[in-house]
Every structure is written in structure tokens, then in C-alpha cells.
C-alpha positions as CSV (number, residue, x, y, z in Angstrom):
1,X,55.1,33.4,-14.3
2,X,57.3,32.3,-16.8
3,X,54.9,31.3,-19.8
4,X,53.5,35.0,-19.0
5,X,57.0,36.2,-19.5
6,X,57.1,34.1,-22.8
7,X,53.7,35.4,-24.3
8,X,55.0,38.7,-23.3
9,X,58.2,38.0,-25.5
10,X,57.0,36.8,-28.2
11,X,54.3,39.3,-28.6
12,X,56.9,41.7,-28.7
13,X,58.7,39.8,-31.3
14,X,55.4,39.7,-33.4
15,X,55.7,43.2,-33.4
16,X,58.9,44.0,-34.9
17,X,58.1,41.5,-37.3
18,X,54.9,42.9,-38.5
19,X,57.0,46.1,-38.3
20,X,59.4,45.2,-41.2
21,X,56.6,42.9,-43.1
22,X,54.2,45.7,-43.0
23,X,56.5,47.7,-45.6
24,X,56.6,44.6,-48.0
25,X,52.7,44.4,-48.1
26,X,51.8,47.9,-48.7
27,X,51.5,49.5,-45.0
28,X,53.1,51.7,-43.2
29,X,55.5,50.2,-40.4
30,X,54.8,51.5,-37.5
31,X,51.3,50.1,-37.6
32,X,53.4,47.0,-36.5
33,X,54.5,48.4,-33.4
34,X,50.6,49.3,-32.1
35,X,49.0,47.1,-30.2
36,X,45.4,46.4,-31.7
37,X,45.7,48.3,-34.7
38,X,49.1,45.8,-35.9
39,X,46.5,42.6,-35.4
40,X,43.4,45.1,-37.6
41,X,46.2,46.2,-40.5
42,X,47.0,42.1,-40.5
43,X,43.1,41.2,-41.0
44,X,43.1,44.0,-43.8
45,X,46.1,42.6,-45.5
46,X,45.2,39.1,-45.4
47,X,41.8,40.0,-46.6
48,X,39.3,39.6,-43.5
49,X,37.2,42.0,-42.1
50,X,38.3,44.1,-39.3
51,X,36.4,42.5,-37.1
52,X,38.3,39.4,-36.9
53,X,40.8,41.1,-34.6
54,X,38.2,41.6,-31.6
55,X,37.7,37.5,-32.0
56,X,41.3,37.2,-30.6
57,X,40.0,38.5,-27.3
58,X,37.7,35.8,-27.0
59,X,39.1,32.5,-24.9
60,X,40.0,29.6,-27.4
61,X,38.5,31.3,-30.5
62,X,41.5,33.1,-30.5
63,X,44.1,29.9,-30.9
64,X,41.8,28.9,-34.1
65,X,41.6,32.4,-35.2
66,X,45.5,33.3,-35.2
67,X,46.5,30.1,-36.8
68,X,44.3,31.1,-39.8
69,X,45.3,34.4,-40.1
70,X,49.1,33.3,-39.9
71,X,48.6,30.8,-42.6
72,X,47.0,33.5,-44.6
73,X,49.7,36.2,-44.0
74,X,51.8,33.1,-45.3
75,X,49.7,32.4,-48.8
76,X,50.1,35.7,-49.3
77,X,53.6,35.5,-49.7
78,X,52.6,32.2,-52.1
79,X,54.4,29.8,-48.9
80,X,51.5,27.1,-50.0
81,X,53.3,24.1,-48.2
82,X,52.6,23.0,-45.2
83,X,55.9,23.3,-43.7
84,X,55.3,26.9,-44.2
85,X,51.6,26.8,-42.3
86,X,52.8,24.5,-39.8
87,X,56.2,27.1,-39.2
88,X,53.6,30.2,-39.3
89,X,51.1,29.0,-37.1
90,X,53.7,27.4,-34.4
91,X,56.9,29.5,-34.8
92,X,55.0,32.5,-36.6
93,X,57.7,35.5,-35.1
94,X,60.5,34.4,-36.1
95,X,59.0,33.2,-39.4
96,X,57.5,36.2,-40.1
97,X,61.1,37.7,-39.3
98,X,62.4,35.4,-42.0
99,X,59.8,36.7,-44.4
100,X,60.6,40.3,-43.5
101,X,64.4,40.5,-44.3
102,X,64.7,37.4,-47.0
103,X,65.0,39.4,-50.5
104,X,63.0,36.6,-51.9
105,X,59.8,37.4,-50.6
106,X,58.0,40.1,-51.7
């Protein structure tokens, strides 16, 4: 019960994140906050077809599949170390937070 309760969490988290990261690559916010069409706007941003969201339904596709598309939402900022991967793939809402309100990144 609790790692549902964690998922649940940090899923939420992902959201608000890709709600204020959204605006910094080109896309309207709120497509953050929309379950489905937050993970399709990410595979448009990052350069990968649409389709690419429907593989994070599958069973363990989708742990290989959302590591790659965190590390590219991370090149994409030009975070090309792999401190930066290894934050986005294992800590990747509240680095994505980071990226979102750091005046840096752009």
C-alpha cells in the first residue's frame, strides 16, 4: 500500500513539474496537469513520436522507456552529464522542478 501511495505522489509531482516546464519549452501548461496528454506533449518536445507514450503502458518497457525520455527532456536543456541523467531518470520530479524555476535554464 505504501509504494502505491508513493507512485501516486510522485506522479502528481511529475505533474506540476511538467506544468511549469511546459512554458519554458514552448507548450501550453496545463497540458502538464492531463494525464496522458502531459506524457504525449513530453514525447513531442523531446522529439519522439506520439506513440512512445502508449509504450509506458506496457509492463517493464515502460522503466526503459521513461528513463530515455527523462534523459532526453534533460539534453534538451543541454544537462549532458551524467549526474544530470542519473538525477532525471532516478529523482526526475523534483529535478524537473529544479529545471522549472532555476532562471538558468531555458
Amino acid at each position: 500500500m505504501s509504494i502505491l501511495i508513493f507512485l501516486i505522489v510522485s506522479y502528481i509531482v511529475l505533474s506540476i513539474a511538467l506544468y511549469f516546464l511546459f512554458p519554458k519549452m514552448g507548450q501550453e501548461g496545463w497540458k502538464g496537469l492531463v494525464p496522458g496528454l502531459n506524457f504525449i506533449t513530453w514525447c513531442k518536445v523531446i522529439g519522439r513520436p506520439d506513440w512512445w507514450a502508449a509504450l509506458l503502458l506496457l509492463p517493464i518497457v515502460n522503466i526503459f522507456i521513461y528513463a530515455n525520455m527523462a534523459v532526453d527532456l534533460v539534453r534538451s536543456f543541454g544537462k549532458y552529464q551524467f549526474i544530470h541523467s542519473a538525477l532525471a531518470v532516478v529523482a526526475s520530479p523534483l529535478y524537473f522542478l529544479y529545471l522549472a524555476f532555476s532562471d538558468q535554464e531555458k
